[in-house]
C-alpha positions as CSV (number, residue, x, y, z in Angstrom):
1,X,3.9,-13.6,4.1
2,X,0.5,-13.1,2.5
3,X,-0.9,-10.9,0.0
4,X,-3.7,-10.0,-1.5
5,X,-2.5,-7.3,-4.0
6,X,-4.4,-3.8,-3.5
7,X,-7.0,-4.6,-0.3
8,X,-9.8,-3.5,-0.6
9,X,-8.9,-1.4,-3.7
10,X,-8.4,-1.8,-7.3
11,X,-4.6,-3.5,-8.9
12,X,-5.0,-1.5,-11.6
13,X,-7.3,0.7,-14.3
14,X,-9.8,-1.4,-16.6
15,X,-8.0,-1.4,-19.4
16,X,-4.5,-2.1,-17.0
17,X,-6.2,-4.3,-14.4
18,X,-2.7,-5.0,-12.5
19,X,-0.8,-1.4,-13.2
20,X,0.0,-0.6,-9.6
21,X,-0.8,-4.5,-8.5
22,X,3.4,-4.8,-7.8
23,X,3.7,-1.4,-5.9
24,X,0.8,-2.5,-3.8
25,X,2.8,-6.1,-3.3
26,X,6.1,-4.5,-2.0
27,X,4.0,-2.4,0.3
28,X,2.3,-5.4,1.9
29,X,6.1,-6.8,2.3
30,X,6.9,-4.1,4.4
31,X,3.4,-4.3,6.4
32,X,3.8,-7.3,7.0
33,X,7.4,-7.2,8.2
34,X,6.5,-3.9,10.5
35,X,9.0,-1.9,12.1
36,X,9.3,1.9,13.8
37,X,6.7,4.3,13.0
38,X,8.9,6.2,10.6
39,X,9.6,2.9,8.6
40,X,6.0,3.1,8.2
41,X,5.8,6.2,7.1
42,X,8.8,5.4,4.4
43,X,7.1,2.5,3.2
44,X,3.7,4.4,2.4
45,X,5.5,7.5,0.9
46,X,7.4,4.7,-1.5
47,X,3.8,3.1,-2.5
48,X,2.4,6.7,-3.3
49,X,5.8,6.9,-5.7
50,X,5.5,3.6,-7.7
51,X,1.7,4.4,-8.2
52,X,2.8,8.0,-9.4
53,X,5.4,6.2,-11.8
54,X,2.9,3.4,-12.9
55,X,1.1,6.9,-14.6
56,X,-1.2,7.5,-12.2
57,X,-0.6,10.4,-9.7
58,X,-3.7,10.6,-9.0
59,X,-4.8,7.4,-7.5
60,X,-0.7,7.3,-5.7
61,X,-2.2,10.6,-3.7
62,X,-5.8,8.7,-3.2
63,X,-3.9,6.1,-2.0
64,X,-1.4,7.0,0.5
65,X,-4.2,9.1,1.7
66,X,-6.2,5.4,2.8
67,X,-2.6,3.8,3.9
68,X,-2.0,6.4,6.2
69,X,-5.2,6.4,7.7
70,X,-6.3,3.1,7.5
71,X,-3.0,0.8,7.9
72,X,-2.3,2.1,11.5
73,X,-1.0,-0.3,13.5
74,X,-4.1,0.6,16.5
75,X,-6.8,-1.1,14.6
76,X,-6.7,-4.5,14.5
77,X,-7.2,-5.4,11.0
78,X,-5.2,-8.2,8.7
79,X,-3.7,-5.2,6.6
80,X,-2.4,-2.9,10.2
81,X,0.9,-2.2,10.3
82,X,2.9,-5.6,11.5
83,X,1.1,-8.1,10.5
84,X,3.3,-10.7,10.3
């Protein structure tokens, strides 16, 4: 299992530079692990909810927004869906 934290987007705020870093850990677990699309779709949904509960709704939206779009499993990128 690897991790990088938050690819390719910020762990946390300036003045909380990891306050989502752990959310974005757990998701990478999952990613990594893969599964059926709708285990996917679970595991993005629970990222956009620890964000929100780390105080910042805003980025949780922002963020699920990029996982669903960009995590798909069709491009072939170190952080697709299954990448273990």
């Amino acid at each position: 299992f690897k991790t990088d934290g938050c690819t390719r987007f910020p762990d946390g705020t300036p003045s909380e530079p990891r306050a989502w870093q752990m959310c974005c850990v757990r998701h990478d677990l999952k990613y990594w692990a893969g599964g059926v699309w709708d285990e996917r779709r679970q595991a993005d949904l629970e990222l956009k909810d620890c964000v929100a509960r780390s105080g910042h709704p805003d980025v949780a939206e922002l963020m699920y927004l990029g996982v669903r779009m960009g995590g798909t499993g069709r491009f072939k990128t170190a952080f697709r869906w299954g990448y273990g």
